[in-house]
LUMRO-209850 format. One line per field, with one value per residue (C-alpha): residue number from 0; x negated, y negated, z negated. Coordinates in nm, 3 decimals, always signed. Each point is the difference from the previous one (the first is absolute). Last residue first. Layout:
BEGIN
i: c(NUM	...)
px: c(X	...)
py: c(Y	...)
pz: c(Z	...)
end
This chain:
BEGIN
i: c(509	508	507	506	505	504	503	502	501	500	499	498	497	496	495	494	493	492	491	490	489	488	487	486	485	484	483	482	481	480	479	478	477	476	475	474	473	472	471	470	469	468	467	466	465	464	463	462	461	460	459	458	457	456	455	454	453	452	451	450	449	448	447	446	445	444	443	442	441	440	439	438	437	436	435	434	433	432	431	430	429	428	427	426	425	424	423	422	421	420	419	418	417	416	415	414	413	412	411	410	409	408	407	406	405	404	403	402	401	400	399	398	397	396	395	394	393	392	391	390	389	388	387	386	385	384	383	382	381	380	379	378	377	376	375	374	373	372	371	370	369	368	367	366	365	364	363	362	361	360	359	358	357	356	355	354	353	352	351	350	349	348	347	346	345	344	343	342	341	340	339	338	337	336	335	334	333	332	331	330	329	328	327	326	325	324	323	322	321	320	319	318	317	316	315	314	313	312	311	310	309	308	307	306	305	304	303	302	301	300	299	298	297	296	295	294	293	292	291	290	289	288	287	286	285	284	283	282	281	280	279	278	277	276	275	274	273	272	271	270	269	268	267	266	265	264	263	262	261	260	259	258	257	256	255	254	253	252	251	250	249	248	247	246	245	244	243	242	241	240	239	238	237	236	235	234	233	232	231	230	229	228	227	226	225	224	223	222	221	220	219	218	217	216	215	214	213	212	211	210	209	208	207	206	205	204	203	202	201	200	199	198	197	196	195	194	193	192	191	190	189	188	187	186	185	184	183	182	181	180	179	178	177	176	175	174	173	172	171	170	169	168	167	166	165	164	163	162	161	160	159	158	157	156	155	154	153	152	151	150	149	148	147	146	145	144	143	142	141	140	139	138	137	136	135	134	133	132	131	130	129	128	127	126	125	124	123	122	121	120	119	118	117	116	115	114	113	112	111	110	109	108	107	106	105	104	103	102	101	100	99	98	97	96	95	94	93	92	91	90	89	88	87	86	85	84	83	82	81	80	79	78	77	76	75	74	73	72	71	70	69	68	67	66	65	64	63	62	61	60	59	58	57	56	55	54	53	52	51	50	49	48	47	46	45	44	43	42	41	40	39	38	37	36	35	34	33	32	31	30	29	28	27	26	25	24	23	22	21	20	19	18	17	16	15	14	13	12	11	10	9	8	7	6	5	4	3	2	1	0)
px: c(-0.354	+0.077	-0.208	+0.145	+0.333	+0.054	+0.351	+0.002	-0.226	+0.251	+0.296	-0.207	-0.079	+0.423	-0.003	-0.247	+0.121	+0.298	-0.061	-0.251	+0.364	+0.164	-0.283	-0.255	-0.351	-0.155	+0.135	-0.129	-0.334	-0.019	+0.083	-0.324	-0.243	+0.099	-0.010	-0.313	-0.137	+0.108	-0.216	+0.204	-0.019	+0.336	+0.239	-0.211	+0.235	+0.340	-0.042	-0.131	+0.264	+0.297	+0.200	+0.222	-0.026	-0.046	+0.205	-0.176	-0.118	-0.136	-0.319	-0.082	+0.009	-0.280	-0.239	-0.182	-0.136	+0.141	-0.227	+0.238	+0.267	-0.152	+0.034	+0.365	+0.093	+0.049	+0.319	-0.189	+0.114	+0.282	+0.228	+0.294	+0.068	-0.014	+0.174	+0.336	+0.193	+0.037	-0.376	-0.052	+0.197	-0.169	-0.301	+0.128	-0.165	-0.349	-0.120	+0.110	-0.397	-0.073	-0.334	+0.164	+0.263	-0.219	-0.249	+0.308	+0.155	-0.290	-0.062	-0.204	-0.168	-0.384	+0.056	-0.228	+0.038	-0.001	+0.181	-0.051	-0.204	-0.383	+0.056	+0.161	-0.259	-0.339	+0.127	+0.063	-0.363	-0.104	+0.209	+0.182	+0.292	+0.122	-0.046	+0.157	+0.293	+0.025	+0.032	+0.238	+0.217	-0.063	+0.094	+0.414	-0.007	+0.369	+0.206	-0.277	-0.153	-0.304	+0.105	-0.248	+0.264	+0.255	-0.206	-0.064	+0.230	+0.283	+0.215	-0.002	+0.172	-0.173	+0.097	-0.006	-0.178	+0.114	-0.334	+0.200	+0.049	-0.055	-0.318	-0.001	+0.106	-0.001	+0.299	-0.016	+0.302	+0.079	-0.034	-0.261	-0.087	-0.190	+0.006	+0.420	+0.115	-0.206	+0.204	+0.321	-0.096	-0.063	+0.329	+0.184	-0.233	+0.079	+0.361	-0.010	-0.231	+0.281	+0.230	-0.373	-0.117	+0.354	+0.008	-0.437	+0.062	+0.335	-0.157	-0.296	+0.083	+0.219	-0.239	-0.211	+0.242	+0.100	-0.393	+0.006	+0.294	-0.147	-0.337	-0.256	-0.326	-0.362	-0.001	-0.160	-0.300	-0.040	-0.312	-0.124	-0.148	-0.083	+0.142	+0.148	+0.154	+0.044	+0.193	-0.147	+0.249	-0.042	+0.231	-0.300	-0.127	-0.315	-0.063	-0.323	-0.111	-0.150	-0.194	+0.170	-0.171	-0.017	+0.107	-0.201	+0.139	-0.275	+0.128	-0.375	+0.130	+0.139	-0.349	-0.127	+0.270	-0.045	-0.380	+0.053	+0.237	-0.276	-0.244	+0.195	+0.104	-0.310	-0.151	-0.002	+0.253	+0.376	+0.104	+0.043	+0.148	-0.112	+0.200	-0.037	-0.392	-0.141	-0.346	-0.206	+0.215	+0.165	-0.363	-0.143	+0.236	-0.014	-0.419	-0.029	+0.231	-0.258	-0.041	+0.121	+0.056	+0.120	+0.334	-0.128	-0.069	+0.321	+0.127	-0.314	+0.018	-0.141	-0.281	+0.081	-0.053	-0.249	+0.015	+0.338	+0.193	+0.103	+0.079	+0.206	+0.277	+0.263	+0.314	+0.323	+0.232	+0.094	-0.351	+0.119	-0.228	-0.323	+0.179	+0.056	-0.344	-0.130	+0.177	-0.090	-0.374	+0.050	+0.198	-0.323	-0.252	-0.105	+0.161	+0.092	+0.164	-0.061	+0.328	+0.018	+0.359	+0.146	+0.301	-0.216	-0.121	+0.380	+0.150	+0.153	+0.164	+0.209	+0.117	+0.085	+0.243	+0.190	+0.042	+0.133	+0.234	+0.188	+0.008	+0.119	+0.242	+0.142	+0.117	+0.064	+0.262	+0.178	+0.034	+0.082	+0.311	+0.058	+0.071	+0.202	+0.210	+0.059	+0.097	-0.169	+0.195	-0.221	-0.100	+0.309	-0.331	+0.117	+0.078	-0.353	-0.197	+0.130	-0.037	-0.399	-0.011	+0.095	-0.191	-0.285	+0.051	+0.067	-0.315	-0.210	+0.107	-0.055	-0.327	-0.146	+0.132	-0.156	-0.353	-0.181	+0.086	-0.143	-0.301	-0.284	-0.227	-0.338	+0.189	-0.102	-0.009	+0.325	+0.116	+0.115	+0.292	+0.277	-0.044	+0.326	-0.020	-0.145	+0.285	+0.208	-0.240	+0.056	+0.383	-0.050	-0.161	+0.257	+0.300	-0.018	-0.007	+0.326	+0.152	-0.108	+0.240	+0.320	-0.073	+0.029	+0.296	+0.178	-0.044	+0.287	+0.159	+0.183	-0.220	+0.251	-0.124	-0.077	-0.333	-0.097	-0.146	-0.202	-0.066	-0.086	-0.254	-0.156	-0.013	-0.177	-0.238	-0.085	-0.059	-0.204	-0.195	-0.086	-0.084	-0.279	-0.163	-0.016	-0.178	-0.209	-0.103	-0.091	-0.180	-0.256	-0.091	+0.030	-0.223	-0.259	-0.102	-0.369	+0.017	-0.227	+0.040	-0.375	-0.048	+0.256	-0.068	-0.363	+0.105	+0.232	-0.298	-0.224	+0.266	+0.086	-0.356	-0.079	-0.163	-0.339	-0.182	+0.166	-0.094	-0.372	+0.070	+0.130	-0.288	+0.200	-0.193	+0.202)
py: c(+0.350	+0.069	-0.059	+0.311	+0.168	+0.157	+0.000	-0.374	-0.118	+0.140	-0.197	-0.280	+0.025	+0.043	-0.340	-0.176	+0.103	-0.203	-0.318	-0.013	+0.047	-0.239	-0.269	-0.190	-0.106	-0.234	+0.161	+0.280	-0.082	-0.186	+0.298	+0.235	-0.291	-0.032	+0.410	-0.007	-0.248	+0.254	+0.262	+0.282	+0.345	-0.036	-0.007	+0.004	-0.121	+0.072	-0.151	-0.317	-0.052	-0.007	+0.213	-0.162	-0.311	-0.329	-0.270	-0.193	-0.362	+0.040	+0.192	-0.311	-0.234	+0.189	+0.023	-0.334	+0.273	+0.347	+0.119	-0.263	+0.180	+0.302	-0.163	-0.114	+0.381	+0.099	+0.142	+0.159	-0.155	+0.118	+0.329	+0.061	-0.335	-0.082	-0.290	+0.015	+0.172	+0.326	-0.005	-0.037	+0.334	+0.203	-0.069	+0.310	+0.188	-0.106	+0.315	+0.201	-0.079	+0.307	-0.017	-0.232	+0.201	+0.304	-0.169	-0.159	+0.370	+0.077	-0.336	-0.304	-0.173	+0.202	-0.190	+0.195	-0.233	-0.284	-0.358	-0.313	+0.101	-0.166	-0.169	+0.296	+0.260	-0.241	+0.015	+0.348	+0.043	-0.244	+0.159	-0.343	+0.055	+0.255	-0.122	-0.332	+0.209	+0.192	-0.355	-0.127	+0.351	-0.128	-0.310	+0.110	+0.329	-0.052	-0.298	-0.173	+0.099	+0.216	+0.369	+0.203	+0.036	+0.123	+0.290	-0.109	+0.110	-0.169	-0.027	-0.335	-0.339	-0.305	-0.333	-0.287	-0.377	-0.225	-0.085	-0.081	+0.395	+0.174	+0.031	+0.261	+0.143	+0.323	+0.208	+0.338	+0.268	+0.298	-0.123	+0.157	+0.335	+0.221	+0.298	+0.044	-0.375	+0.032	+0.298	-0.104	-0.320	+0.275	+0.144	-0.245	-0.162	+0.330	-0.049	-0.380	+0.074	-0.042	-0.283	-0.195	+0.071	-0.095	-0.333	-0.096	+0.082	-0.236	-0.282	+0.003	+0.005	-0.279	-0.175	+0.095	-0.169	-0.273	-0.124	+0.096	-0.172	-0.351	+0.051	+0.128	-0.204	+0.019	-0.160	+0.258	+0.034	+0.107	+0.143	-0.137	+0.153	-0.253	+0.116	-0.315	-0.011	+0.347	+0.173	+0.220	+0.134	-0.052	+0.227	+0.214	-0.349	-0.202	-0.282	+0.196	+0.095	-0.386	+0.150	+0.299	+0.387	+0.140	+0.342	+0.174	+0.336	+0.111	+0.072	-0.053	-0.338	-0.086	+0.074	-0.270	-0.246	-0.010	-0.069	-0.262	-0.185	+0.053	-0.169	-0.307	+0.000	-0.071	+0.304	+0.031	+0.237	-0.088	+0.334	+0.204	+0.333	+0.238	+0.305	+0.322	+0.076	+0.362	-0.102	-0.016	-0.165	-0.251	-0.058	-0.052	-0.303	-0.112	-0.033	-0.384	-0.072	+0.149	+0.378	+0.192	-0.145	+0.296	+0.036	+0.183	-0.314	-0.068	-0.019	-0.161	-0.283	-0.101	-0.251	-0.219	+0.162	-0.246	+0.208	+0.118	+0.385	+0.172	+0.357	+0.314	-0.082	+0.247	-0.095	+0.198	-0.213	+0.250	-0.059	-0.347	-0.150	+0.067	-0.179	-0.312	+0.038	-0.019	-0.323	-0.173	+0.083	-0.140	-0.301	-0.061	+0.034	+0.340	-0.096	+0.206	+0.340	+0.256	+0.297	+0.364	+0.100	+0.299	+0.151	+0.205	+0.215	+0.133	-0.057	-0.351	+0.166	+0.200	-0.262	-0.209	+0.284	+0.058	-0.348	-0.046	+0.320	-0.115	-0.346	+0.160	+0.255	-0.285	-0.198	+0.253	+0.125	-0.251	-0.090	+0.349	+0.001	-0.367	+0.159	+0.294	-0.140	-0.284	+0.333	+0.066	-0.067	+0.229	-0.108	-0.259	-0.211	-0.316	+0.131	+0.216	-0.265	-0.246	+0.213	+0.107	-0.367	-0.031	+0.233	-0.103	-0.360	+0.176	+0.232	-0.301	-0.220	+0.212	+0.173	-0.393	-0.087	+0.300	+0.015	-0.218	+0.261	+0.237	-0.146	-0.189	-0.107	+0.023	-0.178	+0.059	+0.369	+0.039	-0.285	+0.181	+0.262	-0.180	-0.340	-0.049	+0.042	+0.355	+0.063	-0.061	+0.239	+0.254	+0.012	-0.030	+0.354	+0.109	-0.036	+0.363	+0.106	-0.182	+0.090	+0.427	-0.073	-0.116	+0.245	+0.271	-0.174	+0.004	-0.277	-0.204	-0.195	+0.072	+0.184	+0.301	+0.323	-0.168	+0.004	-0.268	+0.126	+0.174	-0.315	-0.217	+0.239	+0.084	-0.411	-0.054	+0.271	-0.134	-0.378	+0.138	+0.240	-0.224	-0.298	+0.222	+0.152	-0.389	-0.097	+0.277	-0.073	-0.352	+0.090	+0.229	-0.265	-0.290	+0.141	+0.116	+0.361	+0.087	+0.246	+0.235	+0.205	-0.009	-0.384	-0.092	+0.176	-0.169	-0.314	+0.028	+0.175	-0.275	-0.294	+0.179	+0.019	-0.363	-0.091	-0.161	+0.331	-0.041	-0.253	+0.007	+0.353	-0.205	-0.260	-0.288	-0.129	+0.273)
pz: c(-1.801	+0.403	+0.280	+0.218	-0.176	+0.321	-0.069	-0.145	+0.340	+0.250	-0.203	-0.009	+0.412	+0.051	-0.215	+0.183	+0.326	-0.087	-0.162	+0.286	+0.251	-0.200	+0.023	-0.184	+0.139	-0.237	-0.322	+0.076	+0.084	-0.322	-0.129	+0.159	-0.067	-0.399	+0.002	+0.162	-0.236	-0.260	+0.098	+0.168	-0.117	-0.213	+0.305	+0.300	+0.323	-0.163	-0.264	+0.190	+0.194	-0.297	-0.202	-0.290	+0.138	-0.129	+0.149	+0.252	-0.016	-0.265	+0.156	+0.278	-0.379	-0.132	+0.307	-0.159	-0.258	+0.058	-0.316	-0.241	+0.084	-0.209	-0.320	+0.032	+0.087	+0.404	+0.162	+0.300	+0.290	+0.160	+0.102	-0.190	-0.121	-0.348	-0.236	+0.208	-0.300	+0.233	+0.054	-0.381	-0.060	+0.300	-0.233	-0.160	+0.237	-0.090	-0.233	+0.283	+0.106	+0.054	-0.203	-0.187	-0.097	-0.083	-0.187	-0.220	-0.063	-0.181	-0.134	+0.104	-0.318	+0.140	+0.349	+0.240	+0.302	-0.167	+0.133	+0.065	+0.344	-0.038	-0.355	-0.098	+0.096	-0.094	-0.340	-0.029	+0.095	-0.216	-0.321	-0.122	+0.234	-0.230	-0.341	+0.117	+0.100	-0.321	-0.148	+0.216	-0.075	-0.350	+0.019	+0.132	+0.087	+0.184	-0.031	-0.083	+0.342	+0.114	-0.004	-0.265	-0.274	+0.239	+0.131	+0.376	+0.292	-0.048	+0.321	+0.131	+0.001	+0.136	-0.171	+0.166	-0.046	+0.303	+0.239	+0.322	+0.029	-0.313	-0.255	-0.227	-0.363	-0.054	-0.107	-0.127	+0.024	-0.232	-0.305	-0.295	-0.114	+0.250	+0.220	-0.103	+0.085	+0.303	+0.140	-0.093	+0.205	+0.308	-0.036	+0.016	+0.279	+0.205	-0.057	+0.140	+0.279	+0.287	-0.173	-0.135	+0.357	+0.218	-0.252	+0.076	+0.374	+0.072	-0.185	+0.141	+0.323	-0.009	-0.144	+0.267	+0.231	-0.212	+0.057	+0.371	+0.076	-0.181	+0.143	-0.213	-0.089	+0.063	+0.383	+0.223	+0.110	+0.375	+0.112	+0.347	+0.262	+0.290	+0.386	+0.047	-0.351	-0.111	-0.301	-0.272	-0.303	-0.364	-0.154	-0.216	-0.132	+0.139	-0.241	-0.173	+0.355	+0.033	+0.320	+0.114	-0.051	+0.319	+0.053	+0.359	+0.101	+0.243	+0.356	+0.151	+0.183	-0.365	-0.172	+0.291	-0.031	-0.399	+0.104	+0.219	-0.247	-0.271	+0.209	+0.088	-0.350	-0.128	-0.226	-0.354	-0.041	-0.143	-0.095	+0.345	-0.004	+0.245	+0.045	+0.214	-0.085	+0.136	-0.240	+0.325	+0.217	-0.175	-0.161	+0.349	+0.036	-0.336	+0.036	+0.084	-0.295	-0.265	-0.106	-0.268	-0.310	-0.210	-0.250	-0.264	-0.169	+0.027	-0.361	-0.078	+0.141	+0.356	+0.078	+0.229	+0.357	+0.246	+0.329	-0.089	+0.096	-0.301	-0.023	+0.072	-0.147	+0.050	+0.084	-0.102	-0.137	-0.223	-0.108	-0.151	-0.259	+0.185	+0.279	-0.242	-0.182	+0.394	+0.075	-0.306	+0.118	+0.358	-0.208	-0.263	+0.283	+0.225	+0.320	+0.284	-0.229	+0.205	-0.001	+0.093	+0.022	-0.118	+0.131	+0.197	-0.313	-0.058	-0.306	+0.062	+0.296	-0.234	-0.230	+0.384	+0.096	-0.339	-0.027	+0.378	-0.059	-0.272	+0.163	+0.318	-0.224	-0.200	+0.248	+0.264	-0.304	+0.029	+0.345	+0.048	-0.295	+0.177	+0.351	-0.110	-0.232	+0.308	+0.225	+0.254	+0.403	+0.228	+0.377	+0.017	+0.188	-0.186	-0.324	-0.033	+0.108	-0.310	-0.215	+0.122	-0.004	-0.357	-0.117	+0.166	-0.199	-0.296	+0.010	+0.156	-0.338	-0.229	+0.099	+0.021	-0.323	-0.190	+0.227	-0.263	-0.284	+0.265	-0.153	+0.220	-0.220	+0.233	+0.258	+0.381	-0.029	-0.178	+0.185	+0.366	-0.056	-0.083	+0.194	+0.116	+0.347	-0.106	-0.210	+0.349	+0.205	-0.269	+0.008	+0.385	-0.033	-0.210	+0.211	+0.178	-0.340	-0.039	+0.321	-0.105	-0.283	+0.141	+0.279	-0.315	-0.080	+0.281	+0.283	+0.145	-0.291	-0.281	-0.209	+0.045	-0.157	-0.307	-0.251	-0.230	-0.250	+0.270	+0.198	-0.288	-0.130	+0.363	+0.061	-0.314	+0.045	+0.342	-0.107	-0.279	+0.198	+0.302	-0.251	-0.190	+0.288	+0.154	-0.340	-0.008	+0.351	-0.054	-0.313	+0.171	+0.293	-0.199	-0.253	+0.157	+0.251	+0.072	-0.299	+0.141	-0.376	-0.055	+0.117	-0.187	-0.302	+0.024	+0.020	-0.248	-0.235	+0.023	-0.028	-0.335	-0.098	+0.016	+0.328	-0.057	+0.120	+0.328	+0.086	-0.065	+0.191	+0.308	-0.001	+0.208	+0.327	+0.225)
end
C-alpha cells in the first residue's frame, strides 16, 4: 500500500475517527442497503398483516360465501404475502434508500398506493373466480384502507430507526476539491439526515477551501481513491467536476463500480438539472432531458384545480383554529390581525401576500402599518454589520427583536402562513411554487427572472423543503428555478407531504 495509513488517518476529522472505529468495534460489516432493505420488508409484512387482521375481525361471518372459512380466509392471505413482496419489489420499494441519499418514504407515497390497489384488486379479482371466499366490498376497502396507512406508518417508523443505527451511515469522498466539490460538501454538511459522512476531498490540485470546511481534509489525489475506498471503509464517491480527462475519470467510475462503490456524479451545467429531469438513451448515449419551461394546457387547469379544492377544504377545516388564533394576536399585541406584503406574481402582476402579524404594529414595514418609522427602525437594524450581512445574505433575521411572543412562535411553525390559503383561492398563489419574491429581490434572479414568472408563487415550494432558512440565497434561486423547470403533479406532491415533514420537525426554521 503506497498511502501512509496513520498520515490518513490523522487528517480525518473526529467524527470520521470515531465511525470508523465504532464500526470496527461493533463488526459492523453490514450497509445501508442491506439493513434498510429488511426494515423496509419488516415494515410492509406488518402493515399488510395488521390491516388484514382488523378488517377480518370487524368483519367476522360464519359464511364468507365461498369455500374456505374464515380462518382459511386468513391463512390464503398470509399465504399471499410473499408475492405481496415480490410485486413491491417490481416496483422499486425497497432499492433507493441506498442509491439516493434523500430517499423519504414521502417518495414511496405513490408507489405504496398504487401496488396496494392494484394487489387489491387482484387478490378481488382471485377470490371471485376461484369461489374460494366471496369478502365483502366493506371488507375489501376497510383493508385497503388501512394497508395504506399502516405500510406508510410502518415505512416511517422503519427508516427513523435505521437512521440510528451506525450502518446506516455512509462514508463518502468528495472527487473534486473546486467551487462545486466544495458546494457539494456544504450541501451534505447541511443534511445529516441524509446520512453521509464526508470523509474528505480527493484532488491533485484542490482550490483552496473556505472556512466552513476547513475541517473537511484533503486526503489524497485521484491515483489514491482506490486505496482510500479501502482504507477509510468508503461506500460513496461523489464526483464534482475533477480535473482529470474524461477518459480517465470514466475508468475510474468503472473501477469504484467493479468494487460495488456507490458512485454520484455531479452533471455538467447541473444548474439546469431539476428534480423531474429524467435520463433517456440514444444508441446507448445518456442524455438528460430538459424540459420546455411552461405548463401544458391540462396540466395548468389541473393544478388549478388543485388549488382550489385544497386552499377551500383548509380555510373550512382550520377555520376554528384561525378564530382562535387571530384572538390570540389581537391579545399579545395591539394592531390588526393580518399583514399584507407586497410581491411579485406570475407574469410580473403586483400582489399582495396576506399573513398573520407577527411584528408589533409600529415596527411592520407599510403605511398602512408603522408607516416611516417602522422604515426607520429598519434602517437601524440593517445598519449593525452583522445584521447587515444577515439580510443581504437571506432577507430575513433570525433573531428579529420587532417579532412578538406569539410572532416567534408562528414563525417558528410557520402557521404564521396559513392565511395565504386566501390568495391561493383568489388565483394569486399556488400551493407549491416559487418563492413569491419582493421587487428588490427579483433583481438577484437576473436573466432567470422571467423562468420564475412563469409560475405562480407558492405557498411551499422545493427549496423549503430542502434547507429552509440554512440555505444561502443563491441556493434558493437554484433550488426554484429547478422547480419551475421540471413541474409535475406527482413533484407538486411529494413536495407537500416533505413540507408537512419539515413543519413537525421544525428543521431550518426562523
Amino acid at each position: 500500500m503506497s498511502l501512509a495509513a496513520e498520515a490518513v488517518f490523522e487528517g480525518l476529522d473526529e467524527r470520521t475517527r470515531d465511525l470508523l472505529e465504532l464500526r470496527e468495534r461493533t463488526g459492523a460489516i453490514r450497509r445501508r442497503g442491506w439493513l434498510v432493505r429488511r426494515a423496509l420488508l419488516l415494515a410492509d409484512l406488518f402493515g399488510l398483516t395488521l390491516a388484514f387482521g382488523i378488517a377480518h375481525a370487524i368483519y367476522t361471518r360464519a359464511d364468507n360465501g365461498g369455500t374456505l372459512s374464515g380462518v382459511g380466509e386468513l391463512v390464503f392471505f398470509i399465504a399471499s404475502l410473499p408475492l405481496w413482496v415480490i410485486a413491491a419489489k417490481v416496483y422499486g420499494l425497497y432499492d433507493k434508500d441506498e442509491e439516493r441519499a434523500d430517499h423519504s418514504t414521502t417518495d414511496d407515497l405513490v408507489g405504496v398506493f398504487h401496488l396496494i390497489t392494484v394487489c387489491t384488486f387482484l387478490l378481488y379479482a382471485v377470490s371471485r373466480q376461484s369461489r374460494w371466499f366471496r369478502p365483502e366490498f366493506g371488507k375489501l376497502f376497510l383493508f385497503w384502507l388501512i394497508a395504506c396507512a399502516s405500510v406508510v406508518l410502518g415505512r416511517t417508523v422503519a427508516r427513523g430507526y435505521c437512521r440510528r443505527k451506525v450502518n446506516y451511515v455512509q462514508n463518502t469522498i468528495i472527487l473534486g476539491a473546486g467551487s462545486v466539490g466544495q458546494l457539494v460538501a456544504r450541501m451534505l454538511l447541511r443534511h445529516p439526515e441524509y446520512g453521509l459522512n464526508i470523509v474528505g476531498f480527493v484532488d491533485d490540485h484542490p482550490k483552496e477551501r473556505d472556512d466552513d470546511l476547513a475541517h473537511v481534509s484533503v486526503i489524497g489525489g485521484v491515483d489514491d481513491i482506490e486505496e482510500l475506498v479501502t482504507l477509510l471503509d468508503v461506500e460513496r464517491v461523489i464526483v464534482a467536476f475533477s480535473n482529470e480527462s474524461s477518459e480517465e475519470t470514466l475508468r475510474l467510475i468503472r473501477s469504484l463500480q467493479e468494487r460495488e462503490i456507490q458512485v454520484d456524479v455531479v452533471p455538467r451545467l447541473f444548474e439546469t438539472v431539476g428534480p423531474n429531469h429524467g435520463l433517456h438513451m440514444i444508441e446507448g448515449l445518456a442524455l438528460v432531458s430538459l424540459p420546455p419551461m411552461r405548463l401544458a394546457a391540462s396540466s395548468a387547469f389541473l393544478k388549478r384545480a388543485m388549488d382550489i379544492c385544497a386552499s377551500v377544504l383548509g380555510l373550512l377545516a382550520m377555520a376554528p383554529f384561525l378564530a382562535v388564533l387571530a384572538v390570540a394576536i389581537r391579545l399579545d399585541s395591539p394592531g390588526p390581525v393580518f399583514y399584507r406584503h407586497g410581491r411579485v406574481g406570475r407574469d410580473g402582476r403586483s400582489i399582495r401576500v396576506i399573513k398573520f402579524r407577527t411584528m408589533r404594529r409600529e415596527a411592520c414595514r407599510g403605511s398602512e402599518y408603522g408607516g416611516e418609522a417602522a422604515e426607520e427602525m429598519f434602517r437601524a437594524l440593517i445598519s449593525d454589520p452583522t445584521r447587515g450581512r444577515e439580510f443581504e445574505t437571506s432577507y430575513k433575521f433570525a433573531a428579529d427583536p420587532r417579532v412578538t411572543r406569539l410572532g416567534r412562535f408562528l414563525r417558528a411553525s410557520s402557521i404564521d402562513e396559513l392565511p395565504q390559503l386566501i390568495n391561493v383561492l383568489k388565483g394569486e398563489l399556488s400551493l407549491v411554487g416559487p418563492r413569491a419574491v419582493t421587487a428588490d429581490e427579483l433583481e438577484r434572479y437576473g436573466d432567470h427572472a422571467a423562468e420564475l414568472l412563469a409560475f405562480r408563487p407558492g405557498i411551499t415550494g422545493y427549496w423549503q423543503v430542502n434547507g429552509r432558512s440554512r440555505l444561502t440565497y443563491e441556493d434558493r434561486v437554484r433550488l426554484d428555478l429547478g422547480y419551475v423547470t421540471s413541474w409535475s403533479l406527482k413533484l407538486d406532491a411529494q413536495i407537500l407531504a416533505k413540507t408537512i415533514r419539515v413543519l413537525v420537525s421544525r428543521t431550518g426554521a426562523v
